[in-house]
N, C-alpha and C positions, 0 to 999 in steps of 0.2 A: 789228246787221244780222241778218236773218231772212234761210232760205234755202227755196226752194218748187221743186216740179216741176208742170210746164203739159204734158198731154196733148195732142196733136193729131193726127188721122189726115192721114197724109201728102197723102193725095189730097183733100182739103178744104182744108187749111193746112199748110204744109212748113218744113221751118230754111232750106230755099232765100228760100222765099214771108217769111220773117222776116225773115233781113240783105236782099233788098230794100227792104224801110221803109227800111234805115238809122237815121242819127241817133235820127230822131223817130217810130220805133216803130212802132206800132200798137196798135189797141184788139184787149183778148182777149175777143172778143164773144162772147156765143151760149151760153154758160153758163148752163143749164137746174136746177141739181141748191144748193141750198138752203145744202148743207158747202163747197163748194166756192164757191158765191159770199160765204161767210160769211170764209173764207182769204182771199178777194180783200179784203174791209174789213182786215183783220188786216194784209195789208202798207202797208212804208214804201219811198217812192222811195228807192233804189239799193240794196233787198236784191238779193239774186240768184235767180236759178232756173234749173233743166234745163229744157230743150228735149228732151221725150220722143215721139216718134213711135210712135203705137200701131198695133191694126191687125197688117200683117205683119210689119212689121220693129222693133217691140218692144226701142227700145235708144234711151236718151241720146244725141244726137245735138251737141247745143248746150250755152251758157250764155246767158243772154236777163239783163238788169236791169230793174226795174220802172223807168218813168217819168216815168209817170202816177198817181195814187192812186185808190181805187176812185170811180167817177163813173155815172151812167147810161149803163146799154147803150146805143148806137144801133140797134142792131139790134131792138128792140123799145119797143113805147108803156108796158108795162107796169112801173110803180115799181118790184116788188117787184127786179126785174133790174139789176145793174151789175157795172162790169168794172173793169181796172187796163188800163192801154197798158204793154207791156213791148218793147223793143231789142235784141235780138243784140246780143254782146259777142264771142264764140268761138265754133267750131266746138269738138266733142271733139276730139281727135286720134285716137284707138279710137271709137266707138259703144262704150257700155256695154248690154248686152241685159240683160233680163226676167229670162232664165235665168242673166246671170252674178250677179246680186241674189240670186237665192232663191240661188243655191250658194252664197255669203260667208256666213257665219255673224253677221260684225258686222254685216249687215244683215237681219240677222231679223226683229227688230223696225217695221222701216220700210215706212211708209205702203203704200208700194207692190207690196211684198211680200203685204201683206196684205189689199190694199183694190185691186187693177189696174181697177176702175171708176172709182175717183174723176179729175175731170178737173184739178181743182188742188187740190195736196195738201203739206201742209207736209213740209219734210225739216230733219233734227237736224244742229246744225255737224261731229258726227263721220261719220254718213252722208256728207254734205255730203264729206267729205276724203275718206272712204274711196272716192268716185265719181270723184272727182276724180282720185285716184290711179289705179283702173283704167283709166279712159282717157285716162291721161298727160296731163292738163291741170295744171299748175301755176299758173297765172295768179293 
């Protein structure tokens, strides 16, 4: 299992606007940017990922699983474009922010730290726990 974080500005797409899909998810459409739709081939259905809301409030919000594999966008004609559909699984229980990332040192290294543009972006299974841990998700 592979684990990713999915960018979304709240006011476009929300972890609200997420666990509504439910079960059967939805497409993560609209991904414009080359590395990031290249992370989207690279996953397998049931990795995991954060739900990261950018923007103002800048903080892990969710857990989402892939559920779909990458497939053509619908949101556009052009081939070069496709997505994955991913699901809500959990809420965080904390939001983890922007700023509590850069201050952890075991997160230095990590995607996000260093790249806050990219819209999907892989994360390391230690990453992955150490997130997990600040916002008291256990699951």
């Amino acid at each position: 299992m592979a684990f990713w974080l999915f960018k979304s500005e709240p006011g476009t797409w929300s972890w609200d606007d997420q666990v509504a899909r439910g079960a059967a998810g939805e497409e993560w459409d609209g991904v414009r940017n080359y590395q990031a739709r290249n992370n989207m081939r690279q996953m397998a259905v049931g990795d995991l990922g954060f739900f990261y809301h950018s923007q103002s409030e800048k903080a892990v919000v969710g857990i989402v699983e892939v559920c779909a594999l990458a497939h053509p966008d619908s949101t556009t004609d052009d081939p070069r474009w496709e997505c994955v559909d991913i699901r809500a699984v959990a809420p965080m229980p904390r939001p983890v922010t922007l700023a509590m990332c850069k201050a952890d040192p075991r997160l230095a290294d990590m995607v996000l730290v260093n790249n806050t543009r990219l819209s999907v972006q892989p994360v390391t299974a230690d990453e992955w726990k150490v997130i997990c841990a600040l916002g008291g998700y256990d699951g």
